[in-house]
Biopython code that builds the backbone (N, CA, C, O; Angstrom):
import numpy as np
from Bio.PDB.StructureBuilder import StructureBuilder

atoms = [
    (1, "UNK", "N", (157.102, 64.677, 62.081)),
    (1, "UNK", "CA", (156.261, 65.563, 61.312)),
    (1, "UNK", "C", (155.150, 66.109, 62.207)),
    (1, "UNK", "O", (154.579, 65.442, 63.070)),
    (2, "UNK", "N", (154.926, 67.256, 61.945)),
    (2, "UNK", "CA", (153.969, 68.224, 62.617)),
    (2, "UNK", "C", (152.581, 67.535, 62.701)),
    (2, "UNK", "O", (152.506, 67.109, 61.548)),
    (3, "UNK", "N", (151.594, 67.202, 63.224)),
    (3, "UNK", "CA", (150.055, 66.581, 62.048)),
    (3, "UNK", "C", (149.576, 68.347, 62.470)),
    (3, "UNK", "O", (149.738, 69.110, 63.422)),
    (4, "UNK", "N", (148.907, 68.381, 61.102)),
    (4, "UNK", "CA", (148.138, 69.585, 61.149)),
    (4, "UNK", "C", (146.478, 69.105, 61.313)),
    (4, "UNK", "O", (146.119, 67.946, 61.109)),
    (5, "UNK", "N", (145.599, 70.150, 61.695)),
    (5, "UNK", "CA", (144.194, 69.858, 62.009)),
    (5, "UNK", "C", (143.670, 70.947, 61.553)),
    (5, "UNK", "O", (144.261, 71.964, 61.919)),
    (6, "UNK", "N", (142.415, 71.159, 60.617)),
    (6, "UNK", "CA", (141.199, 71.712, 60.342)),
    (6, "UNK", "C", (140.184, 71.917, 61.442)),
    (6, "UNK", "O", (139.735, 70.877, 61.925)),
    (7, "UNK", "N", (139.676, 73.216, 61.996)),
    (7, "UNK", "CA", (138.656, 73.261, 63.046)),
    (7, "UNK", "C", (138.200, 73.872, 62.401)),
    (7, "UNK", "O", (138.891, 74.292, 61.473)),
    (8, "UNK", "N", (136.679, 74.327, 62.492)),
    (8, "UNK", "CA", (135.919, 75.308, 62.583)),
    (8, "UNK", "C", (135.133, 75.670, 63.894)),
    (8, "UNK", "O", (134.964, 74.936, 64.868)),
    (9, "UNK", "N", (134.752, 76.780, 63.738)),
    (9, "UNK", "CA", (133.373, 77.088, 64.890)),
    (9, "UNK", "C", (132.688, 77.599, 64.188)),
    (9, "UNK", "O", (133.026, 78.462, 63.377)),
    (10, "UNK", "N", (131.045, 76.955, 64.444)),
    (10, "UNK", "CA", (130.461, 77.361, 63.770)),
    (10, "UNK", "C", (129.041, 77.655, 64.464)),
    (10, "UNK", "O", (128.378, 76.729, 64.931)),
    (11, "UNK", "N", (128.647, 78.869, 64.504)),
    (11, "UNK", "CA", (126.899, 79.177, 64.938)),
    (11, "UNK", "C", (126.073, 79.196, 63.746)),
    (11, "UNK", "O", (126.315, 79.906, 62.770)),
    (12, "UNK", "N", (125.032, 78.351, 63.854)),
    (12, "UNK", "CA", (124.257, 78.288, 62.825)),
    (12, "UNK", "C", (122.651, 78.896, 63.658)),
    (12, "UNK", "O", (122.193, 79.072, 64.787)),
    (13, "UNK", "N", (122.306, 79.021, 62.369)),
    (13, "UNK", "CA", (121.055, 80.020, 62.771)),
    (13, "UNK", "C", (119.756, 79.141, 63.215)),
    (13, "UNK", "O", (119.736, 78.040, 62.664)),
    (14, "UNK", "N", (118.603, 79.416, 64.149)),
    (14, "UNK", "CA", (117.908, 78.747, 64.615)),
    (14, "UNK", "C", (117.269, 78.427, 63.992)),
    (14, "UNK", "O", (117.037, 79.002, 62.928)),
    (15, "UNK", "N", (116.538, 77.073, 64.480)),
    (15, "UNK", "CA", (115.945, 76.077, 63.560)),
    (15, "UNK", "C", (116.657, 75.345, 62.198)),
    (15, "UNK", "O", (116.075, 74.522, 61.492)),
    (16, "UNK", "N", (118.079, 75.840, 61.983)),
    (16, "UNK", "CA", (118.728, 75.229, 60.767)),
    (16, "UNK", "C", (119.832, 73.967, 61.186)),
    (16, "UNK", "O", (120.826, 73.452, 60.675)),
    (17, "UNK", "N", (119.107, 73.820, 62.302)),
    (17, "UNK", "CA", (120.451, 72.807, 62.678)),
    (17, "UNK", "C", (120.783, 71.376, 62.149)),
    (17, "UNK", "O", (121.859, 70.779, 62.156)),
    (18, "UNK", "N", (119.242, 70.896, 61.570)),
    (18, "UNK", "CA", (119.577, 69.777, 60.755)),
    (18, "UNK", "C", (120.028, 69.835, 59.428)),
    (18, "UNK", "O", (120.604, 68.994, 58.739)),
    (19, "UNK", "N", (119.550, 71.324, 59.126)),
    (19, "UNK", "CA", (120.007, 71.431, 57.579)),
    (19, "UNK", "C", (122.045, 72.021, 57.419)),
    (19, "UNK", "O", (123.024, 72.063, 56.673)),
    (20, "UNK", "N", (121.699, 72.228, 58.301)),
    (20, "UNK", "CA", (123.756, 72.598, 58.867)),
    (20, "UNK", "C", (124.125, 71.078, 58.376)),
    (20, "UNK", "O", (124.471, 70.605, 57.294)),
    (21, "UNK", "N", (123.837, 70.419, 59.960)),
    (21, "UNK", "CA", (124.582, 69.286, 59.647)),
    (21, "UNK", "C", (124.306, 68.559, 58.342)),
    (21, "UNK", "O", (125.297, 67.977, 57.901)),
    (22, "UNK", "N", (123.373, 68.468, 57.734)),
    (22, "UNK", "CA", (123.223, 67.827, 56.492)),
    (22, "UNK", "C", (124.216, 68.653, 55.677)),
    (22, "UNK", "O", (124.695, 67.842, 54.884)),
    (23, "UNK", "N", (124.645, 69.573, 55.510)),
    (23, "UNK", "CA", (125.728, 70.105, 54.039)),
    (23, "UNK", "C", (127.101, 69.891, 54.847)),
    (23, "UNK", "O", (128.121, 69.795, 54.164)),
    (24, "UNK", "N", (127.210, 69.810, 56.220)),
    (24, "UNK", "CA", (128.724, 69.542, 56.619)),
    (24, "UNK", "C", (129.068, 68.646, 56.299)),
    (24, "UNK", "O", (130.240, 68.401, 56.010)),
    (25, "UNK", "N", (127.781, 67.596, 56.241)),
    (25, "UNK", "CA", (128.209, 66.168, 55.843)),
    (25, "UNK", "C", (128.545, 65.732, 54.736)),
    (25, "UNK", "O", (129.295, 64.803, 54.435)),
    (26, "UNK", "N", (127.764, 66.677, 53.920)),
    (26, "UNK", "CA", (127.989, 66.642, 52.279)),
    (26, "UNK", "C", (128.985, 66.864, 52.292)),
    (26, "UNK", "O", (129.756, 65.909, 52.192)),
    (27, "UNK", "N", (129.411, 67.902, 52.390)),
    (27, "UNK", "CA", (131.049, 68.566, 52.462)),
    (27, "UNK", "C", (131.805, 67.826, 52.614)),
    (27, "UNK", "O", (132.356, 67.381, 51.607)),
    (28, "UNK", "N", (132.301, 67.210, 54.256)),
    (28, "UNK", "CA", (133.047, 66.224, 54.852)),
    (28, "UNK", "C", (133.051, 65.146, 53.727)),
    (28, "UNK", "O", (134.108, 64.630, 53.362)),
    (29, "UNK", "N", (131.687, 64.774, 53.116)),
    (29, "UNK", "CA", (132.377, 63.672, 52.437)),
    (29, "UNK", "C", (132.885, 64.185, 51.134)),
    (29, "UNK", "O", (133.872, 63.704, 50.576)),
    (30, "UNK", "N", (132.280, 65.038, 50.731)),
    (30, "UNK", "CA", (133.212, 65.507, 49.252)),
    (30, "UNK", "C", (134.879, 65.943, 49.584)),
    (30, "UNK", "O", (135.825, 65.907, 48.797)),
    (31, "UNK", "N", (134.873, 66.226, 50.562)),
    (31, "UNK", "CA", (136.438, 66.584, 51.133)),
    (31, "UNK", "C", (137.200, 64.833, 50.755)),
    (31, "UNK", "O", (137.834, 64.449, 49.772)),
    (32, "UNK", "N", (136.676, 63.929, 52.335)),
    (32, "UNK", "CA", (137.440, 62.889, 51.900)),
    (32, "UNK", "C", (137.807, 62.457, 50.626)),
    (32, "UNK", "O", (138.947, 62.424, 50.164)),
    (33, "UNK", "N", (136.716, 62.114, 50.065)),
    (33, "UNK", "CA", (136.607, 61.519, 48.844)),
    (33, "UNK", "C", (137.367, 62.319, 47.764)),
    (33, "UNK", "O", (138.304, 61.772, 47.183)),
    (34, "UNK", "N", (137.019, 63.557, 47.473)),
    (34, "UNK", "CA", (138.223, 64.616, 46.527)),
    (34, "UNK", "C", (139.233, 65.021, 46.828)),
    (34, "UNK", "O", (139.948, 65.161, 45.836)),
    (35, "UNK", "N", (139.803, 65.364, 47.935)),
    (35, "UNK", "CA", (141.006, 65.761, 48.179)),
    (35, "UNK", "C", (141.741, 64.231, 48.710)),
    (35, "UNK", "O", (141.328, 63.102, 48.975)),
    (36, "UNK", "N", (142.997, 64.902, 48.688)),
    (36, "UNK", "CA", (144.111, 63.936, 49.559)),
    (36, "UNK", "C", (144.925, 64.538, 50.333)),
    (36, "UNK", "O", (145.167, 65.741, 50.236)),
    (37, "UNK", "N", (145.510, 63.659, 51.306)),
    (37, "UNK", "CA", (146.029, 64.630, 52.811)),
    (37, "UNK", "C", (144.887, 64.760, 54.103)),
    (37, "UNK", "O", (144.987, 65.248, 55.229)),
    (38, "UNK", "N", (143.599, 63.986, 53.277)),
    (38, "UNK", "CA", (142.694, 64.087, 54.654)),
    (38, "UNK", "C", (141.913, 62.440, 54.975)),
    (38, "UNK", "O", (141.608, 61.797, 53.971)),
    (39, "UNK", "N", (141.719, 62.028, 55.888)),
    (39, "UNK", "CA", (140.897, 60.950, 55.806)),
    (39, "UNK", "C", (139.429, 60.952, 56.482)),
    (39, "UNK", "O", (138.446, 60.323, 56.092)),
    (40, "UNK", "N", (139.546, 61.974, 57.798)),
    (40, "UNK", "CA", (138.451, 61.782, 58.375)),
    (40, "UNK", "C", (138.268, 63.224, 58.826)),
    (40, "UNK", "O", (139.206, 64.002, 58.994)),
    (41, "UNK", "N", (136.757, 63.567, 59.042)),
    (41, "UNK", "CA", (136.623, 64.585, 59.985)),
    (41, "UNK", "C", (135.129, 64.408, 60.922)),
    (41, "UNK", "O", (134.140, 63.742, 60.617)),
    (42, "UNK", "N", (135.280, 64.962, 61.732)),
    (42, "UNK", "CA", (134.162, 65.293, 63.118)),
    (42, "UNK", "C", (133.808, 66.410, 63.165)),
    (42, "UNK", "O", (134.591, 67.360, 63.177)),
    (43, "UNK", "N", (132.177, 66.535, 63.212)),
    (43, "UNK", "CA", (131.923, 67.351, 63.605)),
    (43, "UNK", "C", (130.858, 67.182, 65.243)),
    (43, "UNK", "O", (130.190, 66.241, 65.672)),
    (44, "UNK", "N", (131.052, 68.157, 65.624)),
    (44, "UNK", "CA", (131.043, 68.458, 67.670)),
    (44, "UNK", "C", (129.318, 69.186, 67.866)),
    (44, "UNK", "O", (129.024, 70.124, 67.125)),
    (45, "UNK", "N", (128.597, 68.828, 68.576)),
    (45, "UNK", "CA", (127.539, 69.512, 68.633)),
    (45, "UNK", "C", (127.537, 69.995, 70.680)),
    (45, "UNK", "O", (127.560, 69.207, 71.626)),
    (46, "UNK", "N", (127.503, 71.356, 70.703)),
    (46, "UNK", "CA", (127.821, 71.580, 71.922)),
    (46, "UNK", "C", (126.184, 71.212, 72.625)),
    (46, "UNK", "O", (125.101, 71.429, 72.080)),
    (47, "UNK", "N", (126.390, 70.695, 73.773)),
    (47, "UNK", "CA", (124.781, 70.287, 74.333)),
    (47, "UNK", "C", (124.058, 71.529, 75.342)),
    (47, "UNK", "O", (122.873, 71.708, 75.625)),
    (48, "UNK", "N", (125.119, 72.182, 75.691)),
    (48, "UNK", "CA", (124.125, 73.607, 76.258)),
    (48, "UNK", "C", (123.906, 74.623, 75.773)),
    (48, "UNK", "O", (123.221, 75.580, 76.133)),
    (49, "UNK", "N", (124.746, 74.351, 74.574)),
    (49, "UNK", "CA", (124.325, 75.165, 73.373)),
    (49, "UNK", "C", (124.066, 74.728, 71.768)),
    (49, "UNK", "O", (124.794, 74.768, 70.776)),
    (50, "UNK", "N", (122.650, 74.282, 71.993)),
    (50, "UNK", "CA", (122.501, 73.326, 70.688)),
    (50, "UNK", "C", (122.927, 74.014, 69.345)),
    (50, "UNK", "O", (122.845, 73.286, 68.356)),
    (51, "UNK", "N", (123.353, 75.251, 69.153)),
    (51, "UNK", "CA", (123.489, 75.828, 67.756)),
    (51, "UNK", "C", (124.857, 75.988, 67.518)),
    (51, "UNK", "O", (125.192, 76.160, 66.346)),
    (52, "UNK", "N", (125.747, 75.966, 68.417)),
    (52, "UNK", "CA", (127.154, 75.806, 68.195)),
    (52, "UNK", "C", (127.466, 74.736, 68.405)),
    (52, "UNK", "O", (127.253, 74.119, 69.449)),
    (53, "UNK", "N", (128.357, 74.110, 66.858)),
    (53, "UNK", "CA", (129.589, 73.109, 66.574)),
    (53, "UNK", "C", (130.627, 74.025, 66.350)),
    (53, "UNK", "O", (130.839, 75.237, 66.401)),
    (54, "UNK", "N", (131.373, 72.632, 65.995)),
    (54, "UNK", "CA", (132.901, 72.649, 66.236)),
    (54, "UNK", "C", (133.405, 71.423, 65.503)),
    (54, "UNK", "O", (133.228, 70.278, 65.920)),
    (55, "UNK", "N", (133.981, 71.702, 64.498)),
    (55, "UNK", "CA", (134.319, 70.797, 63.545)),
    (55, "UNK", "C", (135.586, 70.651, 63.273)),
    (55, "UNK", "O", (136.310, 71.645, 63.218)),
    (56, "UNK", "N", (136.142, 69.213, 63.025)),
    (56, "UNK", "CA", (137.952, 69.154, 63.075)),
    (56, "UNK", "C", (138.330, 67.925, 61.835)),
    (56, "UNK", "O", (137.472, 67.261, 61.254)),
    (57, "UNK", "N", (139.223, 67.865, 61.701)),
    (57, "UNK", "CA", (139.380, 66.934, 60.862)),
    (57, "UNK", "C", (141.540, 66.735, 61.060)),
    (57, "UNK", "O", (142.135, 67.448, 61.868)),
    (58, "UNK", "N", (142.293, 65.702, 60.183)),
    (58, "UNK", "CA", (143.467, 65.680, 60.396)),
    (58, "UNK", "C", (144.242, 66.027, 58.861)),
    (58, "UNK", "O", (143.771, 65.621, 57.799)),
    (59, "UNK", "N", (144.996, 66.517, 58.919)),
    (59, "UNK", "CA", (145.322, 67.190, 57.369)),
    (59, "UNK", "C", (147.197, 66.223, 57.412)),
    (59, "UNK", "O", (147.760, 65.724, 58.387)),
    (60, "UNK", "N", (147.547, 66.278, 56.324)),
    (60, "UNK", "CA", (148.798, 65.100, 56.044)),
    (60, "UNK", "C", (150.064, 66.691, 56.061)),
    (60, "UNK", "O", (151.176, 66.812, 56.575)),
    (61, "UNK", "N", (149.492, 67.338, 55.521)),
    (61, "UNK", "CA", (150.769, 68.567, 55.703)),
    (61, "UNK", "C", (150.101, 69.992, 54.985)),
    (61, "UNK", "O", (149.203, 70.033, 54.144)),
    (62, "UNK", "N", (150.877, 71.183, 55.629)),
    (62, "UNK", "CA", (150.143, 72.118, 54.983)),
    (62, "UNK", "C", (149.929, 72.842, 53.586)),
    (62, "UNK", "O", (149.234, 73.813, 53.289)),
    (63, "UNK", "N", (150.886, 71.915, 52.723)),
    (63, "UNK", "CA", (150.063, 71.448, 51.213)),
    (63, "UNK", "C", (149.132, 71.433, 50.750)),
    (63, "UNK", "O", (148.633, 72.159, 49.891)),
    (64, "UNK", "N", (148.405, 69.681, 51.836)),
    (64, "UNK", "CA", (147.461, 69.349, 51.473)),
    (64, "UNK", "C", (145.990, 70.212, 51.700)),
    (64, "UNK", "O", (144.974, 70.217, 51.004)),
    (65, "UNK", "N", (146.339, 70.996, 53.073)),
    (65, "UNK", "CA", (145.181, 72.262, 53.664)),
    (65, "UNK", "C", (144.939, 73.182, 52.273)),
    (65, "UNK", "O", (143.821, 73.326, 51.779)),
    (66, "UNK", "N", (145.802, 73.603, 51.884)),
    (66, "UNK", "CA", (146.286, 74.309, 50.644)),
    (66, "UNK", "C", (145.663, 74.026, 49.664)),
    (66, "UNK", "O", (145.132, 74.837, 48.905)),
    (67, "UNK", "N", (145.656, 72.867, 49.567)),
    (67, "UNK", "CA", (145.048, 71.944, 47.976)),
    (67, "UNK", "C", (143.360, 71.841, 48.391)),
    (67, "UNK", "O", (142.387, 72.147, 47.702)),
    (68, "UNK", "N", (143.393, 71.540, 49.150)),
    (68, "UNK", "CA", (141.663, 71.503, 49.881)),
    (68, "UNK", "C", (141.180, 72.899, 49.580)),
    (68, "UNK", "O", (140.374, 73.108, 48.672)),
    (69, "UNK", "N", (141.724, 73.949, 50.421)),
    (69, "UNK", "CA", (140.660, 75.007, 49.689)),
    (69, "UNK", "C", (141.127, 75.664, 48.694)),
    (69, "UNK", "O", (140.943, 76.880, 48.758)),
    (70, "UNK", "N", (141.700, 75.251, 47.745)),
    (70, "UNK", "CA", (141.987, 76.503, 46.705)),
    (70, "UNK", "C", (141.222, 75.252, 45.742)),
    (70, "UNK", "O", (140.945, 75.602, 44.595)),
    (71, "UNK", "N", (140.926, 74.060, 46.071)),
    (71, "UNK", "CA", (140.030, 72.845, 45.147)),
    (71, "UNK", "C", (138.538, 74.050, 44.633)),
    (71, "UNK", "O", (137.974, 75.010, 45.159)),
    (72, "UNK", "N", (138.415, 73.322, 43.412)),
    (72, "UNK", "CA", (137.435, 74.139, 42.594)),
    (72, "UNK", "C", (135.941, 73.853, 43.238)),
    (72, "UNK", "O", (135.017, 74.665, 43.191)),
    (73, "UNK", "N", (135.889, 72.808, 43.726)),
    (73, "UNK", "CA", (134.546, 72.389, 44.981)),
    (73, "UNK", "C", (134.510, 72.796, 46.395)),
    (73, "UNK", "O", (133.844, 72.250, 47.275)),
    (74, "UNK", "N", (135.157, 73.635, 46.504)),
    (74, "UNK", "CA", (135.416, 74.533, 47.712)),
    (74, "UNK", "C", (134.521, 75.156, 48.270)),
    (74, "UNK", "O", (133.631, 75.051, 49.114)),
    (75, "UNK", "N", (134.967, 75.806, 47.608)),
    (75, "UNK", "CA", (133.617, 77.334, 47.457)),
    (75, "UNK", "C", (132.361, 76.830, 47.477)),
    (75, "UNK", "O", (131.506, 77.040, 48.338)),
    (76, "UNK", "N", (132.263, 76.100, 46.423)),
    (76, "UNK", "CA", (130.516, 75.572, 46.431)),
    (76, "UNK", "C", (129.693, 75.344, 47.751)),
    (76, "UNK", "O", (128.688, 75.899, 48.196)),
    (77, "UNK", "N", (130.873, 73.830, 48.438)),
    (77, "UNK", "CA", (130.160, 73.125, 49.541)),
    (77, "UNK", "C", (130.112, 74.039, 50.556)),
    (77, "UNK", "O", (129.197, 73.964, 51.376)),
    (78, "UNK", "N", (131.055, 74.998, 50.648)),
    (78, "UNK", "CA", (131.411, 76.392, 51.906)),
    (78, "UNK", "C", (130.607, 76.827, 51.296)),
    (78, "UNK", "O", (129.803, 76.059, 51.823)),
    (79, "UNK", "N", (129.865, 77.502, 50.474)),
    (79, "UNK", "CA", (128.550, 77.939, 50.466)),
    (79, "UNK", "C", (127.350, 77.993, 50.484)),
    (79, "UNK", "O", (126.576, 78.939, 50.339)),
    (80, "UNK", "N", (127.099, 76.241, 50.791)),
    (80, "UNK", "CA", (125.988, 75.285, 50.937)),
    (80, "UNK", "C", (125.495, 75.439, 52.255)),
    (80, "UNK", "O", (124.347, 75.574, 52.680)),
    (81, "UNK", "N", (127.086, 75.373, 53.063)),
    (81, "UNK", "CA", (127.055, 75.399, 54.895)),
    (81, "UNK", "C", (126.751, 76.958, 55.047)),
    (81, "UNK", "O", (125.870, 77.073, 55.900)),
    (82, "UNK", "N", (127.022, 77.825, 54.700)),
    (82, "UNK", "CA", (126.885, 79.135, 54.708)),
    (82, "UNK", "C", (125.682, 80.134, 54.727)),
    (82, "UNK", "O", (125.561, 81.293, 55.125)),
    (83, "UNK", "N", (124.739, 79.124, 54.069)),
    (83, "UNK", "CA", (123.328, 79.155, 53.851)),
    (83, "UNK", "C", (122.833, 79.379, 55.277)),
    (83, "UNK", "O", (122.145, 80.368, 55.530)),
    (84, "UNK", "N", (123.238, 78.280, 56.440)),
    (84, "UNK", "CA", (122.550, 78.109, 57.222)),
    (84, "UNK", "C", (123.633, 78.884, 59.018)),
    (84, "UNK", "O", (123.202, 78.843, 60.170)),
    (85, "UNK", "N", (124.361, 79.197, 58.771)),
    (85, "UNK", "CA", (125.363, 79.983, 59.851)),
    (85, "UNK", "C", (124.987, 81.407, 59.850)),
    (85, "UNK", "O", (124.666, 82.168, 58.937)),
    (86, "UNK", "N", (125.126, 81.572, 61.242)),
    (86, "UNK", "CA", (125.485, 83.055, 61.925)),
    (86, "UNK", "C", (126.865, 83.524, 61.571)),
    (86, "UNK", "O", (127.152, 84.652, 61.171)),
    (87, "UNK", "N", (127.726, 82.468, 61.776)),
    (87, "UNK", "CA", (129.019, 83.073, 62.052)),
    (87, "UNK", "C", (129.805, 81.608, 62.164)),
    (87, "UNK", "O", (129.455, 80.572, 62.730)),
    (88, "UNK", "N", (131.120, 81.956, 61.330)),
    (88, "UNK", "CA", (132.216, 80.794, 61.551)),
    (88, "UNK", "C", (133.595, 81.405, 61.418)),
    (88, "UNK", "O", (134.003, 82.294, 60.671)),
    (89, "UNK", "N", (134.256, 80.619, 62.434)),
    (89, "UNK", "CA", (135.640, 81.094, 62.206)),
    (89, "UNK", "C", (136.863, 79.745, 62.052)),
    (89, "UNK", "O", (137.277, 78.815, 62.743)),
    (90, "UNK", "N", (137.052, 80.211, 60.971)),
    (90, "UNK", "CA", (138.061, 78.633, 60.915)),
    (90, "UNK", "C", (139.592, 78.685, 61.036)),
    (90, "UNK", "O", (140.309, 79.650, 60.771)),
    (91, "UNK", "N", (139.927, 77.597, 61.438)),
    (91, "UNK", "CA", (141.274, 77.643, 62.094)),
    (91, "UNK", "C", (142.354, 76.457, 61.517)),
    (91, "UNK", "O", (141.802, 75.406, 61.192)),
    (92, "UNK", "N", (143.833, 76.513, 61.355)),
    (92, "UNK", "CA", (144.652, 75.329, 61.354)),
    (92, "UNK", "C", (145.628, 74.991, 62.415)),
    (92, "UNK", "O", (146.758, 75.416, 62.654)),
    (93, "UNK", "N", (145.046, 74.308, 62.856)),
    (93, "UNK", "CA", (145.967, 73.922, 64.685)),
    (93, "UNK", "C", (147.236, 72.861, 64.087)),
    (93, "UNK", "O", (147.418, 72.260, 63.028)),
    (94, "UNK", "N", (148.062, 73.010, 65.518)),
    (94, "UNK", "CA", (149.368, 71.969, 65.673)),
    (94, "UNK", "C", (148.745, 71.083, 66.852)),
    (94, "UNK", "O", (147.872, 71.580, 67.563)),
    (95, "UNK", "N", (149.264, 69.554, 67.096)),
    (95, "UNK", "CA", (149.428, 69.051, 68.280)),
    (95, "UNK", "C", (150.226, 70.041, 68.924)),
    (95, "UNK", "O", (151.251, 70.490, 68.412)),
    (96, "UNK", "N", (149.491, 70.622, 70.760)),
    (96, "UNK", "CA", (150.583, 70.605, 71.231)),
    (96, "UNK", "C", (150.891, 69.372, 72.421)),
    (96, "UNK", "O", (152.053, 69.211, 72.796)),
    (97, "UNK", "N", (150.207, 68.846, 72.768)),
    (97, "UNK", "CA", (150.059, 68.020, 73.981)),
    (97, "UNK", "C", (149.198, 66.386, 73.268)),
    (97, "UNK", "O", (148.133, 66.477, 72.657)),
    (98, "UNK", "N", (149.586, 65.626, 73.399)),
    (98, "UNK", "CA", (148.887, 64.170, 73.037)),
    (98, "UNK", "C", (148.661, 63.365, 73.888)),
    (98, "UNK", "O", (149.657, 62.660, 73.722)),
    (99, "UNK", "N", (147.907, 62.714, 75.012)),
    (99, "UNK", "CA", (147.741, 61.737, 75.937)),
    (99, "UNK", "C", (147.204, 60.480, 75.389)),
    (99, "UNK", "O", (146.312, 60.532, 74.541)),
    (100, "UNK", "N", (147.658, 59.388, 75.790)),
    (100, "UNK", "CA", (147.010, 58.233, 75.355)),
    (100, "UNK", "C", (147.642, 58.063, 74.100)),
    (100, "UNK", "O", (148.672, 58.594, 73.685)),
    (101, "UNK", "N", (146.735, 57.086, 73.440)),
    (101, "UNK", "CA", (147.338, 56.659, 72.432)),
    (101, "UNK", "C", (147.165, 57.210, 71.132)),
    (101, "UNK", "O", (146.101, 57.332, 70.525)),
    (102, "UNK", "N", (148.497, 57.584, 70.698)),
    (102, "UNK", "CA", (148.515, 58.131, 69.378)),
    (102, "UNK", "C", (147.661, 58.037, 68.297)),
    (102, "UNK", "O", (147.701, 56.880, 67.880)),
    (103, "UNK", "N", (146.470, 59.120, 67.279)),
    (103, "UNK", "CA", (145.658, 59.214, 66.921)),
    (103, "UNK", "C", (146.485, 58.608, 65.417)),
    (103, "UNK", "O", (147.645, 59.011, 65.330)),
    (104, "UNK", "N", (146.049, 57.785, 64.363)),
    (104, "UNK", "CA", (146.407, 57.643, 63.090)),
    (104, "UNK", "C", (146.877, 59.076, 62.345)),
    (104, "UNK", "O", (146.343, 60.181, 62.243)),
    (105, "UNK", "N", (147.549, 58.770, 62.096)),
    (105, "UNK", "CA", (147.666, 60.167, 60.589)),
    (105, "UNK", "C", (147.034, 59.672, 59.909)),
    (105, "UNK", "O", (146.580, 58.528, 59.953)),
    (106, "UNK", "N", (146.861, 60.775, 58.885)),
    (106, "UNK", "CA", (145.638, 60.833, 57.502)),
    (106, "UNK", "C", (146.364, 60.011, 56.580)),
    (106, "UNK", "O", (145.895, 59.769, 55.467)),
]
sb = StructureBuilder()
sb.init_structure("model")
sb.init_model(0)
sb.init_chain("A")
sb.init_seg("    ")
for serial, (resi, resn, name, xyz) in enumerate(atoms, 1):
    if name == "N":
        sb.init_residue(resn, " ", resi, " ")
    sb.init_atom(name, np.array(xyz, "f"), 0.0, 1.0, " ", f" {name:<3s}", serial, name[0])
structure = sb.get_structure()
């Protein structure tokens, strides 16, 4: 089976960087906790550029991606984070390459 992955990129606007990460987190956990098909996600804080992350998570199949955002708490928490961004572009990746030891599925 394929594992699918959730990224974002995300520029958030200056001085909002704690309030970013505070609703991703909200989010992230309303994700785990409400949906299924996901268990964990990360989010990335770039260090030479403190206002861009990069956020990922592991999805069970592209169903479950499916069921995540068309979920009626979607919208909300994506508009909580939204508050505080320049600009995001989100993405659903494949493994193509794996080194080391195999990451859990969701």
């Amino acid at each position: 089976m394929t594992r699918l992955y959730s990224l974002g990129e995300w520029t958030v606007k200056s001085g909002e960087e704690d309030d970013f990460v505070a609703a991703w987190n909200d989010f992230a956990d309303w994700t785990t906790s409400n949906t299924s098909g996901n268990t964990w996600a990360k989010l990335l804080r770039d260090r030479d550029a403190p206002r861009r992350f990069i956020s990922f998570g592991p999805w069970e199949d592209e169903e479950a991606v499916a069921r995540w955002r068309q979920h009626s708490g979607f919208e909300e928490h994506v508009a909580r984070i939204q508050e505080h961004v320049e600009a995001f572009v989100p993405h659903t990746m494949t493994v193509a390459v794996e080194v080391g030891p195999a990451t859990p599925d969701p």
